[in-house]
C-alpha positions as a Markdown table, in Angstrom:
| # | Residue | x | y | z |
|---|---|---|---|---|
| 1 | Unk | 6.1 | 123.5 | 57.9 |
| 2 | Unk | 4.3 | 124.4 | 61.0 |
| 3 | Unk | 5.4 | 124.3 | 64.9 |
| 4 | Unk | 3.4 | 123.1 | 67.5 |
| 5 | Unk | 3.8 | 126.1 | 70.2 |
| 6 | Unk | 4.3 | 125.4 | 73.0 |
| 7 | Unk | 4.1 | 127.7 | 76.7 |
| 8 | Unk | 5.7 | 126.3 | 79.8 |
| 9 | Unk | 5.4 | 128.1 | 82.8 |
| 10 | Unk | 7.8 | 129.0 | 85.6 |
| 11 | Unk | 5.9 | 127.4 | 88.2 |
| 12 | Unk | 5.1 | 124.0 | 86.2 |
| 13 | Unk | 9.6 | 123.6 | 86.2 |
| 14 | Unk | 12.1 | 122.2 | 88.1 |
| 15 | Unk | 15.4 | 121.8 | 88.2 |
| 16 | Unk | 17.0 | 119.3 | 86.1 |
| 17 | Unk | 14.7 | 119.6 | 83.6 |
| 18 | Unk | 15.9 | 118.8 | 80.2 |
| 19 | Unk | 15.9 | 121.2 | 77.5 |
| 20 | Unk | 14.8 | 119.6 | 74.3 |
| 21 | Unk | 17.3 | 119.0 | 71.5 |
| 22 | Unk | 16.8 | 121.3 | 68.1 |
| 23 | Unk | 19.1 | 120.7 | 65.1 |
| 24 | Unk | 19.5 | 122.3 | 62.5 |
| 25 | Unk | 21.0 | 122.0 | 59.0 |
| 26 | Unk | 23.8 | 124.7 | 58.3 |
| 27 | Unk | 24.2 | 124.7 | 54.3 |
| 28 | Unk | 27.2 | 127.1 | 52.8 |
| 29 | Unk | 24.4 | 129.2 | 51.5 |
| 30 | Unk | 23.0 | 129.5 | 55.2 |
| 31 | Unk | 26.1 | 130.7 | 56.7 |
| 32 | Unk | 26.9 | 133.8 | 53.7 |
| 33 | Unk | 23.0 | 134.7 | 54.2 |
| 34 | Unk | 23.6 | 134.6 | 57.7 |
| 35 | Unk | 26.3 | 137.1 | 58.0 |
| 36 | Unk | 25.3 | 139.3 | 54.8 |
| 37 | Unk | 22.1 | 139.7 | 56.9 |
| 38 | Unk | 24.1 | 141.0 | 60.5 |
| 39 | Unk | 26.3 | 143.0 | 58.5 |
| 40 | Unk | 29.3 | 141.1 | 59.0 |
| 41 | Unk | 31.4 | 141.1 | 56.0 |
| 42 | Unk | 34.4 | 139.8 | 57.8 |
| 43 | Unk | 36.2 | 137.3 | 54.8 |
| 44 | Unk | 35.6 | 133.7 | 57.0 |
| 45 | Unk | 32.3 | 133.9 | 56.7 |
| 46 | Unk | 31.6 | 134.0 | 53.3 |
| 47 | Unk | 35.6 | 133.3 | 51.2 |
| 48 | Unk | 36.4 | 129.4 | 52.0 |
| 49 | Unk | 40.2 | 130.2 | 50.2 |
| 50 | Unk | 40.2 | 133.0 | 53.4 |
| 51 | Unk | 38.6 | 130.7 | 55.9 |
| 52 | Unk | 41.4 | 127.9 | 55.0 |
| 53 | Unk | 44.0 | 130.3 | 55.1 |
| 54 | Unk | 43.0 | 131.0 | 58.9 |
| 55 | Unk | 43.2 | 127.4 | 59.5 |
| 56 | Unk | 39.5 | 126.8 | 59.5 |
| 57 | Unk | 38.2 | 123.6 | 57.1 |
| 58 | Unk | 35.2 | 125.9 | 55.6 |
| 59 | Unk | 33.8 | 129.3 | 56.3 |
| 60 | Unk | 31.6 | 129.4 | 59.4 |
| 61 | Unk | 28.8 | 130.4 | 61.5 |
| 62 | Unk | 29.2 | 133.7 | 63.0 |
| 63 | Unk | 28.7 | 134.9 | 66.4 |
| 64 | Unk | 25.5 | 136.2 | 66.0 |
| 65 | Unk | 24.1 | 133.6 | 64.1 |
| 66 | Unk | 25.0 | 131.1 | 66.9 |
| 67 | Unk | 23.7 | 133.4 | 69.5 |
| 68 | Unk | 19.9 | 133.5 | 67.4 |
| 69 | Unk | 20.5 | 129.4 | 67.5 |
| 70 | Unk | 20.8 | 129.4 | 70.9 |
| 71 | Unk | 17.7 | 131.6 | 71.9 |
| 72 | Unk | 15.7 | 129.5 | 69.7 |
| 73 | Unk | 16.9 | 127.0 | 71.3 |
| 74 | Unk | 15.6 | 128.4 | 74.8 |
| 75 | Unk | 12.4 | 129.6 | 73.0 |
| 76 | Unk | 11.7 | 126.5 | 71.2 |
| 77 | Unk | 11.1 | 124.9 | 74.7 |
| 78 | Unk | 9.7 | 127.3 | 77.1 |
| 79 | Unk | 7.8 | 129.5 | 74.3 |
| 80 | Unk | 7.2 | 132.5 | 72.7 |
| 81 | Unk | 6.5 | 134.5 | 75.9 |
| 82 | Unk | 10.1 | 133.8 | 77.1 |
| 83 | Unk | 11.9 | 137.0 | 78.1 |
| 84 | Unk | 15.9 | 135.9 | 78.2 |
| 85 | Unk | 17.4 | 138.5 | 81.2 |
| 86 | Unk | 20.8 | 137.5 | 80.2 |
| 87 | Unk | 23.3 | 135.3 | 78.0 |
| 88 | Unk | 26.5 | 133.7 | 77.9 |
| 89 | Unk | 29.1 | 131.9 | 75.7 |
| 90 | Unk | 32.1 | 131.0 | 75.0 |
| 91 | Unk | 33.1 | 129.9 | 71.2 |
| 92 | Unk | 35.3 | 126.9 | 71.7 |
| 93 | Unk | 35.0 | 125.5 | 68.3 |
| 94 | Unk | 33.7 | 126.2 | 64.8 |
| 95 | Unk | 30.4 | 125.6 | 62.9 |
| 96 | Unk | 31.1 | 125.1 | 59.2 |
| 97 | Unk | 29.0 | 125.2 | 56.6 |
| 98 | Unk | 27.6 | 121.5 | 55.6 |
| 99 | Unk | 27.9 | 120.7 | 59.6 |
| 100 | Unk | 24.7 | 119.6 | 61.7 |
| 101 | Unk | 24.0 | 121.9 | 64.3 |
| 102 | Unk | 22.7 | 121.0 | 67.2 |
| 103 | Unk | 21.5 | 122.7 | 70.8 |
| 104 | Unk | 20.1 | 120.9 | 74.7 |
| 105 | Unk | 20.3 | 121.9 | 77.8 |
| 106 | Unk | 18.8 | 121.6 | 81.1 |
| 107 | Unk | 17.4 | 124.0 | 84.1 |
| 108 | Unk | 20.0 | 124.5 | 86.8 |
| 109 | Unk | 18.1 | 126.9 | 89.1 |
| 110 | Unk | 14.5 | 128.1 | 89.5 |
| 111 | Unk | 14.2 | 130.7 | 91.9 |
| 112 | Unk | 12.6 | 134.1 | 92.3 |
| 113 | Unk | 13.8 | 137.8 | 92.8 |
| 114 | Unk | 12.6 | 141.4 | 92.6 |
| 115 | Unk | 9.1 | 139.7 | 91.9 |
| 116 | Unk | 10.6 | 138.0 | 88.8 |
| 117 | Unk | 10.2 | 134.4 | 88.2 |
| 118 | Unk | 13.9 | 133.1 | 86.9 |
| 119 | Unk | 15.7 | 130.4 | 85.6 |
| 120 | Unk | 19.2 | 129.4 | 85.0 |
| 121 | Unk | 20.0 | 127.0 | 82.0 |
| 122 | Unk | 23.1 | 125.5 | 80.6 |
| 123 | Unk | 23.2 | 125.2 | 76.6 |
| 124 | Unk | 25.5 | 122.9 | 74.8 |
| 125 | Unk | 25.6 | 123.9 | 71.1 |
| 126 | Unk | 27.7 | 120.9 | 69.3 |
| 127 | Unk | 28.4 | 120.0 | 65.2 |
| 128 | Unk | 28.4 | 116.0 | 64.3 |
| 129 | Unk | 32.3 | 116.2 | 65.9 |
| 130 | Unk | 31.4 | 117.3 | 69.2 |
| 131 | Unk | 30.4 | 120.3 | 71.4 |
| 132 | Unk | 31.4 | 123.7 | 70.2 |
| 133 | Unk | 29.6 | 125.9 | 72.3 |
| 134 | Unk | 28.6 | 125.9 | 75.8 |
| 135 | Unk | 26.3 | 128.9 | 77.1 |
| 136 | Unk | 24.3 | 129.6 | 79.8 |
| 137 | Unk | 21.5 | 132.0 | 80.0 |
| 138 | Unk | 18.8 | 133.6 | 82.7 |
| 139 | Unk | 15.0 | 133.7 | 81.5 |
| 140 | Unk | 11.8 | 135.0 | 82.9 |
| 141 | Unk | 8.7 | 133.0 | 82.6 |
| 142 | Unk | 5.4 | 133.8 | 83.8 |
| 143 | Unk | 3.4 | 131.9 | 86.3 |
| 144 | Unk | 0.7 | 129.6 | 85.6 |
| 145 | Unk | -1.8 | 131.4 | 87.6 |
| 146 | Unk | -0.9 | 135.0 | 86.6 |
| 147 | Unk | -2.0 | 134.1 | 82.5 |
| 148 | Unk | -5.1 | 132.0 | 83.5 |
């Protein structure tokens, strides 16, 4: 399966843009790869008898997992030469294995500063029951001019 890639530019943005939707299947095998691979051994990601004992309907994603979800979110539109300055998030709800997920956002600010060219976005990661996941991150992007 190939991606087309694609390379936006700060000065080709505006604010209000929309940042395109990715989703993403998130099968049980998916989430006990995901935290056997970030070293996180913690029971309700991988034990579904622990993960129900919490009060949780499956295991589920972990942090880290969620936070590569939303970067490729970010990266997915605005490319491979995205540098993200800074990220935020708060988990409000749980991403199980055999959910959808899914991640969109939009620009909120384009501005510059300490010869940087910045952008602030707003992320919503949701499963099929709703959001779960609101973030909000600050990228760099190069200008247009400066890469011809």
């Amino acid at each position: 399966m190939s991606r087309e890639i694609k390379f936006k530019y700060w000065d080709e943005i505006t604010e209000g843009d929309t940042i395109t939707r990715v989703e993403m299947d998130v099968p049980f095998e998916r989430v006990v790869l995901d935290a056997a691979s970030t070293q996180d051994y913690f029971p309700g990601h991988h034990n579904p008898d622990y993960a129900r004992h919490q009060g949780q309907k499956n295991i589920y994603l972990n942090t880290m997992a969620i936070e590569g979800f939303i970067d490729r979110v970010v990266t997915d539109w605005a490319g491979p030469h995205t540098f993200i300055r800074k990220r935020q998030m708060q988990m409000r709800a749980s991403i199980y294995a055999g959910d959808v997920m899914s991640g969109e956002g939009r620009v909120e600010k384009r501005y510059q500063e300490n010869d940087r060219n910045l952008l602030d976005l707003s992320v919503l990661i949701s499963n099929q029951d709703g959001p779960c996941v609101p973030a909000s991150l600050t990228i760099e992007l190069p200008l247009k001019a400066s890469v011809a």
